[in-house]
C-alpha positions in Angstrom: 128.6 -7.1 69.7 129.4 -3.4 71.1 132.6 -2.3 70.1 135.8 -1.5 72.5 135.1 2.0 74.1 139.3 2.4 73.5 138.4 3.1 70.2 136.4 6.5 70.5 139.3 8.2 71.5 141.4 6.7 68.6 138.6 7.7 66.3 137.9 10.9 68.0 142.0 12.1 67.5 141.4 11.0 63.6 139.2 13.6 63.2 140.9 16.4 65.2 143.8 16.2 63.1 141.7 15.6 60.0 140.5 19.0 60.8 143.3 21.0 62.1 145.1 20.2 58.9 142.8 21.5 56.9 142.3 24.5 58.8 146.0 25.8 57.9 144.2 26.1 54.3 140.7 27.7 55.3 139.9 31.4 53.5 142.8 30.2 50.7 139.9 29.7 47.9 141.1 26.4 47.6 138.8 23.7 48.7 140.5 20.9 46.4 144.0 21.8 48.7 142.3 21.8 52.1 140.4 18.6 51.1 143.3 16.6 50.4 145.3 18.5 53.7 142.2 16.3 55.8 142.4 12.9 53.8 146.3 12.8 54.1 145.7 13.1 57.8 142.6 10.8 58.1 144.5 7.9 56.1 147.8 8.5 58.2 146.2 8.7 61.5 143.3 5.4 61.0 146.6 3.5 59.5 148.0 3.5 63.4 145.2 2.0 64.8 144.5 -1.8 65.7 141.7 -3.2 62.8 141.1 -4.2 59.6 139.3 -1.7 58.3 137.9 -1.0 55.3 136.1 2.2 53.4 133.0 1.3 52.4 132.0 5.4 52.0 135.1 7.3 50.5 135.5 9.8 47.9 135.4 7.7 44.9 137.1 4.6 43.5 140.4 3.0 43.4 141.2 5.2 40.5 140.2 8.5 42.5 143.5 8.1 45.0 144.8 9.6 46.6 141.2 10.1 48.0 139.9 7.7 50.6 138.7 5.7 48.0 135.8 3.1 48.3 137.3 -0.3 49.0 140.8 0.7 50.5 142.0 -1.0 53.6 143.0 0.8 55.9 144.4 0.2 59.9 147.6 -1.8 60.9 146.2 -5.2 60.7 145.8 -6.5 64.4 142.5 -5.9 65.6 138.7 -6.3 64.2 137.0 -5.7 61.7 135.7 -2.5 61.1 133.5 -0.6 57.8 134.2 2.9 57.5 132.7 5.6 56.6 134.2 8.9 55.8 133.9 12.5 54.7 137.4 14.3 55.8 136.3 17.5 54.6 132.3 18.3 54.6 131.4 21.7 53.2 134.3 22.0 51.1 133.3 25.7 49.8 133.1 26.4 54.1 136.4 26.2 54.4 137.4 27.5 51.0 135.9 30.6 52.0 136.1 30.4 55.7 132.3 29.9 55.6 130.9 28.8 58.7 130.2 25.0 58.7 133.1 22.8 57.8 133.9 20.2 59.8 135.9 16.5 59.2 133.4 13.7 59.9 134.0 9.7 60.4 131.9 6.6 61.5 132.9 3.2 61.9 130.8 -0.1 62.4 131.6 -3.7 63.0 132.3 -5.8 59.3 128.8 -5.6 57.1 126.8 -3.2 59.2 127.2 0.2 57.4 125.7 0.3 54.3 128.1 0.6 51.4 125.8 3.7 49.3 126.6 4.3 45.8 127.6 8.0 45.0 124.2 9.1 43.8 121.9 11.7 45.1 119.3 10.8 47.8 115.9 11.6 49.0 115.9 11.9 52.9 113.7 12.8 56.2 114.9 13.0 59.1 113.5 14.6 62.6 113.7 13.9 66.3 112.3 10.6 68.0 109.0 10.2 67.3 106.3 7.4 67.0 107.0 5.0 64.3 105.0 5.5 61.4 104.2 9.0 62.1 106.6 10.6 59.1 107.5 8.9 55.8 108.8 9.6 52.4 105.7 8.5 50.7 103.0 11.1 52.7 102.6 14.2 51.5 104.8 17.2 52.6 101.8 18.6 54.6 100.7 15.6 56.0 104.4 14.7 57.3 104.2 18.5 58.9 100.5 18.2 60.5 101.2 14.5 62.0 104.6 16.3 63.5 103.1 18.9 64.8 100.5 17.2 66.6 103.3 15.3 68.0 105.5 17.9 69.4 102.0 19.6 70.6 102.4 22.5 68.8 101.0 24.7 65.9 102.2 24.2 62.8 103.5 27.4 62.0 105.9 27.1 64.6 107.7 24.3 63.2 111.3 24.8 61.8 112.6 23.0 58.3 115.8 22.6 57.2 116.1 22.5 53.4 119.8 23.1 51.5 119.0 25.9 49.7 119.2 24.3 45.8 117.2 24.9 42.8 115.8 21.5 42.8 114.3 22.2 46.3 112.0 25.0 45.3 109.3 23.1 45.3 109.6 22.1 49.1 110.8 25.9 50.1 107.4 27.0 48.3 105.3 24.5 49.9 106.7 25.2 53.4 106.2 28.9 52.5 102.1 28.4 52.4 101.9 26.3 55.4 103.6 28.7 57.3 106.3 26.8 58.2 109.5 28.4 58.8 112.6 27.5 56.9 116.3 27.2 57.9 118.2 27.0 54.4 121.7 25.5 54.6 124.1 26.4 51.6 126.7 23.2 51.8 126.7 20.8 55.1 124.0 17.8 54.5 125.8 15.7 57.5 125.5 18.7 60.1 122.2 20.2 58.1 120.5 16.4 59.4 121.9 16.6 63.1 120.5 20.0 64.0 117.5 17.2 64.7 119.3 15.4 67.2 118.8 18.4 70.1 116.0 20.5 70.8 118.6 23.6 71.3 119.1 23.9 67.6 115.2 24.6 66.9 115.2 22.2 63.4 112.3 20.2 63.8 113.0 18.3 60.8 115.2 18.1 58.0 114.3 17.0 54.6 115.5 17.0 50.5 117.9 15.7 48.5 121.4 15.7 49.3 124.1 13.1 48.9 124.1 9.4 49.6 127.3 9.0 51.3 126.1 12.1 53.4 122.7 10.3 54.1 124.8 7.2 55.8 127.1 9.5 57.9 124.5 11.0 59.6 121.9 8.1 59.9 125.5 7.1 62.1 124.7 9.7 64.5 120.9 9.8 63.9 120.9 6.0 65.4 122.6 6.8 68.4 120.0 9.7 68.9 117.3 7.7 68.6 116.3 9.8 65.7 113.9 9.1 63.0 115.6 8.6 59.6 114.2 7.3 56.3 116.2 7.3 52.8 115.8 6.5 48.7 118.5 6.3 46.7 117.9 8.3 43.2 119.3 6.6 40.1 118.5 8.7 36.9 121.4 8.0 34.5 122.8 4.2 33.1 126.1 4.6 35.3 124.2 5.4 38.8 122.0 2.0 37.8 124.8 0.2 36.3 127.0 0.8 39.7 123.6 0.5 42.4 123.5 -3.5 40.8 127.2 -3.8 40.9 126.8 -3.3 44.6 123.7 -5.7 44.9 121.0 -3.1 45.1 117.6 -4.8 42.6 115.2 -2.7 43.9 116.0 0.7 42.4 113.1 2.6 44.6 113.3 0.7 48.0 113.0 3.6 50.6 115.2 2.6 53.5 114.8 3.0 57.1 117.5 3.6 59.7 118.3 0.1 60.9 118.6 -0.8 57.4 121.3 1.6 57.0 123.1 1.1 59.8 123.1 -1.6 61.8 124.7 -2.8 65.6 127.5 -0.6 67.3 129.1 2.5 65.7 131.2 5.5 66.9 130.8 8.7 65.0 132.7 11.2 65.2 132.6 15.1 63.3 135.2 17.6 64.7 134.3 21.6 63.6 137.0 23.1 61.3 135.1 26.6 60.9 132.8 26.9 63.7 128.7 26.8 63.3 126.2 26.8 65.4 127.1 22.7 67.0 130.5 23.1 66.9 133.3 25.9 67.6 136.2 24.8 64.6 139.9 24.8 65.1 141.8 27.2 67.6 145.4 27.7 67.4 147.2 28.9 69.8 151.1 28.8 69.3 152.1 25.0 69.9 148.5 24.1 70.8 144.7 23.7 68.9 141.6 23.0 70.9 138.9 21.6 68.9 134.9 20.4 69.1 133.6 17.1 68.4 130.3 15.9 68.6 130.9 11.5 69.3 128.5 9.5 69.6 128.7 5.9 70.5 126.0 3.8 70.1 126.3 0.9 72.8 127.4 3.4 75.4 124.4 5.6 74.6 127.2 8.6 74.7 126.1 11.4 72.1 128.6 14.6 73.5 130.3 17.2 72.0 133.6 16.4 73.2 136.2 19.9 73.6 139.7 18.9 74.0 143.6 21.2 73.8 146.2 18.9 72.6 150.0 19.7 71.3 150.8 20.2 67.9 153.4 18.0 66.7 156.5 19.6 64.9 156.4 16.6 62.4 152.8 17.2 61.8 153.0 20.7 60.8 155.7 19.6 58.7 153.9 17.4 57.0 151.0 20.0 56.1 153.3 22.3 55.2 155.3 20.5 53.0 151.6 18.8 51.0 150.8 22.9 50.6 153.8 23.7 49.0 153.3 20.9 46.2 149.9 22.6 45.5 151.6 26.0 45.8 149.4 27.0 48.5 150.6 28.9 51.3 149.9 29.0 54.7 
């Protein structure tokens, strides 16, 4: 069942002002601040909207709040049923620093078709639309770049990888080194660092590493409605990450997932820029008004644009930020 194209603009405003309150905090060296400015704004703004919805990827448990915690309801009660996924402030350190990169990021799905990932760490591949069976987790980083590159018709060496530049990537960044493959390192930003696949303008040809679980399921949201090629497995090396993966029903600790596993049916997704990369511009203030970027995709619709808007900033929402900054003695 597609879900009611009245809701992409609901979820589309959730993320604008997700992101323009945290950009009254970018380039104050406090990322813990201009996270919270973004969840008080996602949880205020999703609690006006007609559904049941409920988080299935937060930050963190009941015990975490007042994060959007795993599990919390949210929405006024009238309406369907919807699983959320969220990430009100991606690339924290971004907008910290006022780093390019950081931008507030939301998917929903009917009831039972997002998949509810623990927070561990994840292996994930990701490129444009291809043939199916053509990349995989399990084939060698060479043979993953040679069947690609026959596919886009092209030499090898003209391929593009991105990688988060991490230790625990060195590996990869050496391998791609001797095949001559060139290498777009991304510092924070595993949602965005996966989407630079989804348009041949951002020359990433394919996107792979570890990164974060919760990460991998936002953008396999957008990756779907791209027709991208997506594959996943979860890494559980400690008792708690095991203990909490069969709490939420996962047996098979090294199942690699594909996309339509991870999400499933009708979504909207929605990321809005808060400092502005190369997708999207981030917040503009202009006196009374902020014009902001979103890329929205929504799946049944087949509608994957980035979406620039100007809207009025209201006196009591500026209020509101104002007055959460002062409690963490931050000023803006």
């Amino acid at each position: 069942m597609a879900i009611d194209k009245k809701y992409v603009d609901q979820i589309i405003k959730v993320s604008e002002k997700a992101a323009l309150a945290s950009s009254y905090l970018v380039g104050k060296k406090d990322k813990i601040a201009a996270d919270q400015a973004a969840v008080d704004s996602m949880r205020s703004e999703l609690n006006k909207i007609d559904m049941n919805g409920e988080v299935v990827i937060g930050e963190g448990s009941l015990d975490e709040a007042p994060m959007l915690y795993t599990g919390e309801k949210l929405g006024n009660k009238n309406g369907p049923y919807f699983d959320i996924a969220v990430d009100p402030l991606e690339g924290t350190n971004f907008a910290a620093n006022n780093l390019p990169g950081a931008t507030s990021v939301i998917s929903i799905a009917e009831k039972g078709n997002l998949f509810n990932a623990p927070e561990t760490y994840m292996d994930k591949i990701a490129t444009g639309p291809i043939e199916k069976g053509l990349i995989d987790l399990d084939f060698s980083l060479k043979k993953n770049a040679s069947n690609l590159a026959d596919f886009l018709n092209k030499d090898i060496s003209l391929l593009t990888a991105c990688v988060m530049d991490r230790p625990r990537h060195q590996k990869i960044i050496d391998e791609l080194k001797q095949l001559n493959i060139k290498i777009k390192l991304i510092t924070d930003g595993d949602v965005l660092g996966a989407l630079y696949v989804t348009r041949p303008k951002y020359n990433v040809d394919i996107f792979l590493g570890i990164g974060g679980g919760p990460e991998g399921v936002l953008a396999a949201s957008a990756l779907d409605a791209f027709d991208c090629h997506f594959q996943a497995r979860f890494i559980f090396d400690n008792d708690k990450d095991i203990k909490d993966a069969k709490k939420m029903g996962i047996t098979d600790l090294n199942k690699k997932y594909e996309l339509n596993e991870i999400i499933k049916g009708d979504s909207i997704f929605c990321s809005t820029g808060i400092t502005s990369s190369e997708m999207l511009n981030g917040v503009k203030i202009n006196g009374n008004k902020y014009s902001t970027e979103t890329l929205v995709t929504h799946k049944s619709l087949k509608f994957k644009e980035i979406i620039k808007r100007t809207n009025l900033i209201e006196k009591w929402f500026l209020f509101r930020v104002r007055r959460g900054s002062k409690k963490r003695l931050i000023k803006i």
